[in-house]
LOROMAR-832275 format. One record per residue: x, y, z of N, C-alpha, C in turn; residue in three letters. Coordinates in steps of 0.05 Angstrom, whole numbers, plus 5000, padded with zeros to 4 digits. Each point is the difference from the previous one (the first is absolute). Example, Ala and Ser with C-alpha at 12.3 -4.5 7.8 and 13.67 -1.06 7.14 Angstrom:
residues 2
526448865156498250245000501850245000ALA499350214986501650245001498550225014SER
***
This chain:
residues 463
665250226264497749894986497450095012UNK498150094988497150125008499049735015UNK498650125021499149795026497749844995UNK498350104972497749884987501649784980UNK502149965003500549774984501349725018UNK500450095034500649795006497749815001UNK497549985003498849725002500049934973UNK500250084978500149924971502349774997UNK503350125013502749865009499149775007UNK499550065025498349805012498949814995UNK497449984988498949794979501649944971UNK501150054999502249934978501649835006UNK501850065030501649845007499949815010UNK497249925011499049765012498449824973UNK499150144990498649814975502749834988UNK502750005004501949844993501049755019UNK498549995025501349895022499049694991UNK502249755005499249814991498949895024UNK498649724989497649945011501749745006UNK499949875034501249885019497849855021UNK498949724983497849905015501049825022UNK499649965015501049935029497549955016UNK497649814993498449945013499849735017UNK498350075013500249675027500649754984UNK500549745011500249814989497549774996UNK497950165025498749875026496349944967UNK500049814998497949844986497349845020UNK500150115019498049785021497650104990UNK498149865004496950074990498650175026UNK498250144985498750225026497749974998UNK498949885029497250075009498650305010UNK498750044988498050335002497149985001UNK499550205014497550045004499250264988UNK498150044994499150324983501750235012UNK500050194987499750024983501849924963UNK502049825011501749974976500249684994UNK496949925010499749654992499450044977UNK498650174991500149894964502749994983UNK502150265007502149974990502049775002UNK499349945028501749645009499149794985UNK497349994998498849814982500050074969UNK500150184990501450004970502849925000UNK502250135013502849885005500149705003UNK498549935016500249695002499349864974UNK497750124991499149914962502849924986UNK500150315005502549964974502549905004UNK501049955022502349864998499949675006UNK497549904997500449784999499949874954UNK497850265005501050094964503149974990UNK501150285023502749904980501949775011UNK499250005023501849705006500249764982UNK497649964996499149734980501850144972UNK500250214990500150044974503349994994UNK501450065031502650064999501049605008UNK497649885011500749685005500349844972UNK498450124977499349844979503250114984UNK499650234999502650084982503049805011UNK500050075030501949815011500849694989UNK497849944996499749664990501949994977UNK500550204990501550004973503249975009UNK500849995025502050015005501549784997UNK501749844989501449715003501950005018UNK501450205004502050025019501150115015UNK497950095016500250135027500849965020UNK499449655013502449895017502749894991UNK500750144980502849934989501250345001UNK498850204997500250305012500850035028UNK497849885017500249935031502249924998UNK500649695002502549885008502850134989UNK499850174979502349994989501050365006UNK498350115003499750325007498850045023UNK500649955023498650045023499850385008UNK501950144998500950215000497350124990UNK500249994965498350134983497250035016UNK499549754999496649875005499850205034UNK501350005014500050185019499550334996UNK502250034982499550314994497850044992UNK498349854985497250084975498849975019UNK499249945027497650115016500550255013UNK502250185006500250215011499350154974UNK499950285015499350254982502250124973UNK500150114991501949984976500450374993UNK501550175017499650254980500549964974UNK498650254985499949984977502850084979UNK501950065020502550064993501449684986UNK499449855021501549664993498949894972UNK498050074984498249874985502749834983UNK501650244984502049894981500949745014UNK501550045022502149805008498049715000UNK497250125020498449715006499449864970UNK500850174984498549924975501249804993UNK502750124995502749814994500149765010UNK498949985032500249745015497849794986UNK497750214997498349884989500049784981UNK501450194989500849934961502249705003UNK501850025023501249804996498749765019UNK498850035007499749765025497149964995UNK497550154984497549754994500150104973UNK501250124983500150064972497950174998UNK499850084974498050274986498849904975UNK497749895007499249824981496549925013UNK499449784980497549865010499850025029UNK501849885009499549835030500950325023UNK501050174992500050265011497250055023UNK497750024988497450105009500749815024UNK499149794989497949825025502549895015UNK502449974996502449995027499750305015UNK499850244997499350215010497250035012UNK497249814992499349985024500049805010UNK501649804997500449785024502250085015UNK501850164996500850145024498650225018UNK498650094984497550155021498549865019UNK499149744984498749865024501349885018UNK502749834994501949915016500550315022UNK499650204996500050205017498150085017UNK497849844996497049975015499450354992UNK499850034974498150274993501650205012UNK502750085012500150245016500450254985UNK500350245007499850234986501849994985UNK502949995012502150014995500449864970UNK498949675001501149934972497550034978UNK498550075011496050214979501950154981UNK500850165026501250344984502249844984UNK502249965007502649834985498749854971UNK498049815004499149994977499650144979UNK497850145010498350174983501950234993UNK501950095022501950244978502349954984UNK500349705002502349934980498249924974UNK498049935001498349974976498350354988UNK500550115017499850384989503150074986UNK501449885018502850164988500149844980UNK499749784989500749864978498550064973UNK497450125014498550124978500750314988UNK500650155025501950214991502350004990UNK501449724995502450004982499549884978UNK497349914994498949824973502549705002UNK498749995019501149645012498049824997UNK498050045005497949875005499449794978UNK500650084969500849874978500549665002UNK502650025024501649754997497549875015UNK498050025018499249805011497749794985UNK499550114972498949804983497450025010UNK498350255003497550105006499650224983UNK498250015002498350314990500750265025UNK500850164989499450155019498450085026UNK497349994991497350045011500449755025UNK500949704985499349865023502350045022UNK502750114991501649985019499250205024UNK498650334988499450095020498350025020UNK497549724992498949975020500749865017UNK502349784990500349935022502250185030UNK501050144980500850225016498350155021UNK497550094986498450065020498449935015UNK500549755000499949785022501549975024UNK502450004997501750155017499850175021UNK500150154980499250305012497450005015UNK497349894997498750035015498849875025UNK501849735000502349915023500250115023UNK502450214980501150205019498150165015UNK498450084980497550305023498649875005UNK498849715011498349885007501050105025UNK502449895008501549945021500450235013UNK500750224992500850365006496950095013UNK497349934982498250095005499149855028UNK500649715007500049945023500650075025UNK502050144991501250145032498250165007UNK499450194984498450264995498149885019UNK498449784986496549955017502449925029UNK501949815010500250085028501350185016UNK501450274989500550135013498250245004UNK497749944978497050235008498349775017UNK500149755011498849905017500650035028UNK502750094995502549985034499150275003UNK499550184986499950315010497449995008UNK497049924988498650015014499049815025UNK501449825001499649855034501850125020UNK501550184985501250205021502749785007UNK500949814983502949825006502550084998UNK499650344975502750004987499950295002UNK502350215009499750215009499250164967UNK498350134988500250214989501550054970UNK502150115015502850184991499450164974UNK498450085003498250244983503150074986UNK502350115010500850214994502249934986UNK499849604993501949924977498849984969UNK496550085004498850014978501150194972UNK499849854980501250214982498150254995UNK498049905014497550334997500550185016UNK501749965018501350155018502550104999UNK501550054983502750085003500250274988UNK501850145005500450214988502050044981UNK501350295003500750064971502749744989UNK500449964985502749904984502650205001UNK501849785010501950155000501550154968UNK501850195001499750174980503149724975UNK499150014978501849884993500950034969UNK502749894988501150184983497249964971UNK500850174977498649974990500950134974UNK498050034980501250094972498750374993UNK501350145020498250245005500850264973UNK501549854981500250194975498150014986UNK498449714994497549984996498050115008UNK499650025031497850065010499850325013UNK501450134984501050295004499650114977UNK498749794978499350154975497149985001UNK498949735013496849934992498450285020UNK497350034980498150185005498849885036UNK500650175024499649945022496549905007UNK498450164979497549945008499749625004UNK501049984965500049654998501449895015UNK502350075013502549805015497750005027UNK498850135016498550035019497549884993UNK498250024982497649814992501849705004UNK501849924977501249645008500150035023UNK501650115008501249905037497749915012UNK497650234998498050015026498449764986UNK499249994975498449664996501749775007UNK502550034981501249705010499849875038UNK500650305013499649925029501649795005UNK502550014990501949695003501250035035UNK499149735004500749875029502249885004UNK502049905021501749795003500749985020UNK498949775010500049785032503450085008UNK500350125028502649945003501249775007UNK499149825004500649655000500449824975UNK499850244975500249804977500150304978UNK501749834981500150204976498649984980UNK496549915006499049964974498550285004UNK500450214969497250214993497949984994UNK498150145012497249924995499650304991UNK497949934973499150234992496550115002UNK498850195000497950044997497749935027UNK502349995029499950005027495650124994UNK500350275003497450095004497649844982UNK500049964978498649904986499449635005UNK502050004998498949635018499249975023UNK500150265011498350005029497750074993UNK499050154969498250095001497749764993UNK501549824981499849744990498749815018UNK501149915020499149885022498350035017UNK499650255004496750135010497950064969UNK499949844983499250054987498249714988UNK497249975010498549734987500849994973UNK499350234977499649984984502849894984UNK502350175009502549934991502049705015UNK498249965020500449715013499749794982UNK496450044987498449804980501549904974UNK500450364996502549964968501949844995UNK501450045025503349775004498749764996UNK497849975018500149675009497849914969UNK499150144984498749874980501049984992UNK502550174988501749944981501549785002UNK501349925023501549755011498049804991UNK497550005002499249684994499350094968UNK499950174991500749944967502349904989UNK502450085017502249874994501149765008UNK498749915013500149755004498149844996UNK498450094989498249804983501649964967UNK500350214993500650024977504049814997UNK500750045035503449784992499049695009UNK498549924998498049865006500149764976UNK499850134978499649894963501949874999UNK499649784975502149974998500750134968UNK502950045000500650104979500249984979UNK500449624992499649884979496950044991UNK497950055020496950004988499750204973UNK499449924979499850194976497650185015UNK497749895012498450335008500950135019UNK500449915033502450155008501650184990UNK501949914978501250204986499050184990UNK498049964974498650194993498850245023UNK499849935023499450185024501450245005UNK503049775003502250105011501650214969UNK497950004980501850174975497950224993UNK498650065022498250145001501450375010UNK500050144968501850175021499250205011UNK501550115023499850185011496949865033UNK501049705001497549955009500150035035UNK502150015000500150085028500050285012UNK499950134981499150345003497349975000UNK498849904984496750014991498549845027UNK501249905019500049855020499350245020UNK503050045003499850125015498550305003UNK499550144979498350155000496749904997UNK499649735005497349965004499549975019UNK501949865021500250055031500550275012UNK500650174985500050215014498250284991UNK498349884980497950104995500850244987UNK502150044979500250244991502050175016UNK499849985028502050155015503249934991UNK500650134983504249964991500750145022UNK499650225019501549975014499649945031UNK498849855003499749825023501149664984UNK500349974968502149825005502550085007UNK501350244981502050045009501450055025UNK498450115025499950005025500549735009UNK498749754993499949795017502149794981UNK500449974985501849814983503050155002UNK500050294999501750154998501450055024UNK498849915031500849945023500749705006UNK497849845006500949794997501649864992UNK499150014976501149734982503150154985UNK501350165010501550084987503149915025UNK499750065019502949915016500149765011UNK500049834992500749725021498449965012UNK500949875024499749995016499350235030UNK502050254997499950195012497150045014UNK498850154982497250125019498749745023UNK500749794989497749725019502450105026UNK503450014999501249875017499650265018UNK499350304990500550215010496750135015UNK498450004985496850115003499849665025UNK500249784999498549745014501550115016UNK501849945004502550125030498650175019UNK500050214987499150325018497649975002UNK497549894992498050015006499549755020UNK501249755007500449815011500750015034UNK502350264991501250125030498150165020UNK497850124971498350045020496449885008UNK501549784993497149784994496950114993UNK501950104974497950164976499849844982UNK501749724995498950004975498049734990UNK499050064978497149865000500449784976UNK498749924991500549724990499350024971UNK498750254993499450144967503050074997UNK501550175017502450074992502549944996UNK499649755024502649864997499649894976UNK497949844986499949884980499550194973UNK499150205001500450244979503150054996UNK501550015018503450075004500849674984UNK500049875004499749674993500249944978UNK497450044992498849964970501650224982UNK499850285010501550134983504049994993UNK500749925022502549885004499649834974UNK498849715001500349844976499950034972UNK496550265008500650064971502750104979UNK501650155023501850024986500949774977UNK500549775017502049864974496949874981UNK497950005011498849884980499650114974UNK500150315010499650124974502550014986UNK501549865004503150024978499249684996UNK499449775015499449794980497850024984UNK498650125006497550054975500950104976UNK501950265009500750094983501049854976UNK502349805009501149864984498649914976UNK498249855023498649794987498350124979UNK498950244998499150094977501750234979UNK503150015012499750084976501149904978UNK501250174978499549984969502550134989UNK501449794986501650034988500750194979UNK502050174997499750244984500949944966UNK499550114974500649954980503349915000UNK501350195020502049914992501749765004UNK497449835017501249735018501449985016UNK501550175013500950055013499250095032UNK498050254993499550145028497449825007UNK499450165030496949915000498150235004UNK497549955010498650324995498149855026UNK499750215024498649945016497150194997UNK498549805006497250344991498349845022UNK499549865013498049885010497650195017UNK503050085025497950205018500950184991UNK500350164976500050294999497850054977UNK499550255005497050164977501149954980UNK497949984978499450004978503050254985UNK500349824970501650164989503750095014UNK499949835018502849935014501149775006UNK502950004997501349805011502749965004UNK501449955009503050035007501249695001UNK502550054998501849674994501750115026UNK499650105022500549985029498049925017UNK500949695011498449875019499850095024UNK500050305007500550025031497150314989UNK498249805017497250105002500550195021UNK500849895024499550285016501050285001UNK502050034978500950224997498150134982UNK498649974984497950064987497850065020UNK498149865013498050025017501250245026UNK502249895017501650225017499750244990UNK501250114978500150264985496150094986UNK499149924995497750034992498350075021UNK501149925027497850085023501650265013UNK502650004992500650245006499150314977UNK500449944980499450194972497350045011UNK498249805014497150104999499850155020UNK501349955027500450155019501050305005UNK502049964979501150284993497750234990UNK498449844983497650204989497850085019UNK499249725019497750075016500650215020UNK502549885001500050125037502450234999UNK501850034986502850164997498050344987UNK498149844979499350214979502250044975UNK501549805002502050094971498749954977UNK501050084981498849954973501049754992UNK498749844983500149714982504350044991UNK500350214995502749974986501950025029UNK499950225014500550045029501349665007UNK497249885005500249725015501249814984UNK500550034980501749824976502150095009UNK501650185003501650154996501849915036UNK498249955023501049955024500649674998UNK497049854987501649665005502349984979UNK501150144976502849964992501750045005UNK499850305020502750135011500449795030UNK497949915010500349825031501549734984UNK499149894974500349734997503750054987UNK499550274987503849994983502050045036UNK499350045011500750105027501549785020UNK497749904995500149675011501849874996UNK499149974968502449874976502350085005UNK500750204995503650125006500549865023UNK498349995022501750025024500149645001UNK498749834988500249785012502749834971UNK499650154980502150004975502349935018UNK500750255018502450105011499849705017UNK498849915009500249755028500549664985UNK498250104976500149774995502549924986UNK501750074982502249974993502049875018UNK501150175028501549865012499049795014UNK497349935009499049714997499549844986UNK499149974973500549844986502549884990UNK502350165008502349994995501949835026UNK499549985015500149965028498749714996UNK498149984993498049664990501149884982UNK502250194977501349774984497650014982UNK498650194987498250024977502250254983UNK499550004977499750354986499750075004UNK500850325012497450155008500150174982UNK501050034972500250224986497450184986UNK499149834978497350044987497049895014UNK499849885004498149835004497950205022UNK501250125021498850185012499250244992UNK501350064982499350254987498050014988UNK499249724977498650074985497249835022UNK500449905025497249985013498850245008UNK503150135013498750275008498450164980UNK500449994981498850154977497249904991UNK499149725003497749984998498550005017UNK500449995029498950095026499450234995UNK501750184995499050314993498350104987UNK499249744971498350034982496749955010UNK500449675022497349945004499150225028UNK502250085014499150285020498650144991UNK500850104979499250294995497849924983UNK498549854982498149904994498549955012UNK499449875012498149955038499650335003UNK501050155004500550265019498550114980UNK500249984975498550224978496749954998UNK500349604997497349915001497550025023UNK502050035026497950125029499150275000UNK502750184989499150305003497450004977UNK500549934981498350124973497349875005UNK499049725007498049895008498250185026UNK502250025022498750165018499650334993UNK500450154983499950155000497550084978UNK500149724987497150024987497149985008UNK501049845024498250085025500050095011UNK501050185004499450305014497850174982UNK501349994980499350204983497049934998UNK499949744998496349864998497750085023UNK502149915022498550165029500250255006UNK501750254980499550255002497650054997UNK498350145020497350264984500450184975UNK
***
């Protein structure tokens, strides 16, 4: 195989690696002094925010010390951590021992609090209420959508309250000189990836210029202490030294939470919230026209999880670099993730055929897709634009790389997912296929809409 295609292998074969969270358990509150007291004192804000919000939901619980006494086991397990492998089985336990129904929510977080907030049963929460939404479960619990996923992302932000905590004290221990260093477990520090199998019939046909433009933008990372991928390594570094793209994240976060804020029954509220395309129009007012400095910063951020806060706060922490815009830029953008899928919900619009739905909120004008997974859209769009600025490919070129990276993907995780879903005691026949297939659709759309935008700006800023 030509030697210009192993880092291509490479990033191929790691963009499949599943993601295995295994974070502290440790919830104590942290005193700081500058430079990361403002970030301690926003953290403190907000989780007394969601404490209260996850206490009220609790109240709904009738029988929680009849759970306790009668499931001691259970109620134990739901404060530890939960890979995301168990979801089915926990589900099952779920399903039989507090039911799937009304009283679902708020017994789920009165076991959180009976857990005194710890990561372990945040995350457990909040991803059995993701996976349930990825199976269109969410139905049975006799809510709206919209409201179930906030309280999901409630949860969840729980969880990175807590993650981002370590962060402010193990960048406090490095600089009082308490905690050695160890520079050289940083994921900014590691070198190459080891070489691993891959689908190289494919990648023995694609045009080498483009397989080499993806590789070198994506810049995909992976901690050897954990199997989660991080994509777009250089660029969220660029992100983070960046006021202007700092401001962007964090304005946008308090639009979005001003705006989950409403309530949803309000007929003007609504009318707000049926405003379309209004979170594009948003966001390009915050960013003043620059599309691709959104796509840069939404398109890093807000697109992987958790990842970049647990991976960028880490390494910059170790070396008591990091500052209190960033941890909370990493933060904020972390959350945005799910907010922008409950927004999403919440505005969209049912299709003629009653059936589908049509998401258009944060995307431009004259678009919209009935696939709720925004960041594959924004992800690909900051790559398509990247491809044009910085590769020099042409508009079709860069279309042409986020389909062949995203069909690439697809096959290889097709191939994984089958004997796991199967292994879980689901189908695994159809159902994957035809996701994979619309993943492919909103990829390569993103990828067309970054190249062609950015390249219209080029052409504008040509002499």
């Amino acid at each position: 195989m030509n030697s210009r295609m192993i880092p291509f292998i490479q990033t191929l074969s790691i963009l499949v690696s599943i993601a295995c969270l295994t974070p502290s358990l440790a919830a104590e509150s942290t005193l700081v002094t500058t430079p990361l007291q403002e970030a301690a004192q926003s953290l403190n804000r907000d989780e007394q925010n969601v404490r209260s919000q996850l206490a009220r939901e609790a109240n709904g619980c009738s029988n929680l010390s009849q759970i306790q006494k009668k499931f001691p086991e259970f109620t134990q397990l739901y404060c530890r951590p939960m890979p995301s492998s168990q979801a089915l089985p926990f589900y099952r336990k779920l399903e039989s021992i507090v039911g799937i129904g009304p009283q679902t929510l708020p017994c789920m977080a009165a076991l959180t609090q009976s857990c005194g907030f710890t990561i372990g049963s945040s995350y457990r929460s909040a991803f059995l209420l993701d996976w349930m939404y990825w199976n269109s479960k969410v139905d049975q619990l006799g809510r709206e959508i919209s409201e179930v996923l906030r309280t999901r992302d409630v949860f969840y932000e729980q969880k990175a309250i807590i993650e981002a905590r370590e962060y402010i004290k193990l960048d406090q221990a490095i600089r009082s000189g308490k905690h050695p260093p160890e520079i050289e477990s940083s994921f900014m520090n590691i070198g190459e990836f080891p070489m691993a199998k891959a689908i190289e019939y494919v990648a023995q046909k694609l045009d080498l210029k483009v397989i080499e433009s993806v590789t070198e933008i994506i810049a995909l990372q992976n901690h050897n202490t954990a199997m989660q991928p991080l994509i777009f390594k250089d660029d969220i570094w660029q992100v983070l030294h960046s006021p202007e793209d700092i401001q962007l994240i964090r304005a946008f976060y308090v639009f979005l939470k001003e705006h989950l804020r409403g309530d949803p029954k309000d007929p003007i509220f609504r009318r707000q919230m049926a405003k379309r395309n209004g979170g594009w129009q948003k966001l390009t007012e915050l960013a003043r026209g620059d599309h691709e400095r959104i796509f840069r910063v939404i398109g890093t951020l807000a697109t992987q999880r958790s990842w970049a806060l647990q991976k960028f706060a880490d390494a910059l922490a170790r070396e008591g670099k990091l500052t209190s815009e960033q941890l909370l830029a990493l933060h904020e953008g972390h959350m945005s993730y799910y907010l922008i899928n409950q927004l999403d919900e919440r505005t969209s619009r049912l299709k003629p055929n009653g059936i589908d739905v049509e998401y258009h909120y944060f995307y431009p004008p004259q678009y919209s897709t009935d696939n709720w997974k925004h960041y594959h859209w924004f992800a690909n769009a900051h790559l398509g634009c990247q491809l044009v600025l910085r590769a020099g490919l042409s508009p079709e070129s860069a279309r042409l790389g986020t389909e062949l990276l995203a069909m690439t993907y697809e096959y290889v995780t097709l191939n994984l997912t089958g004997p796991s879903m199967k292994a879980m005691g689901v189908d695994p026949r159809i159902s994957p296929v035809l996701e994979g297939t619309r993943d492919i659709h909103i990829n390569t759309q993103g990828g067309d809409f970054g190249a062609r935008t950015c390249a219209a700006t080029l052409r504008k800023s040509s002499p």
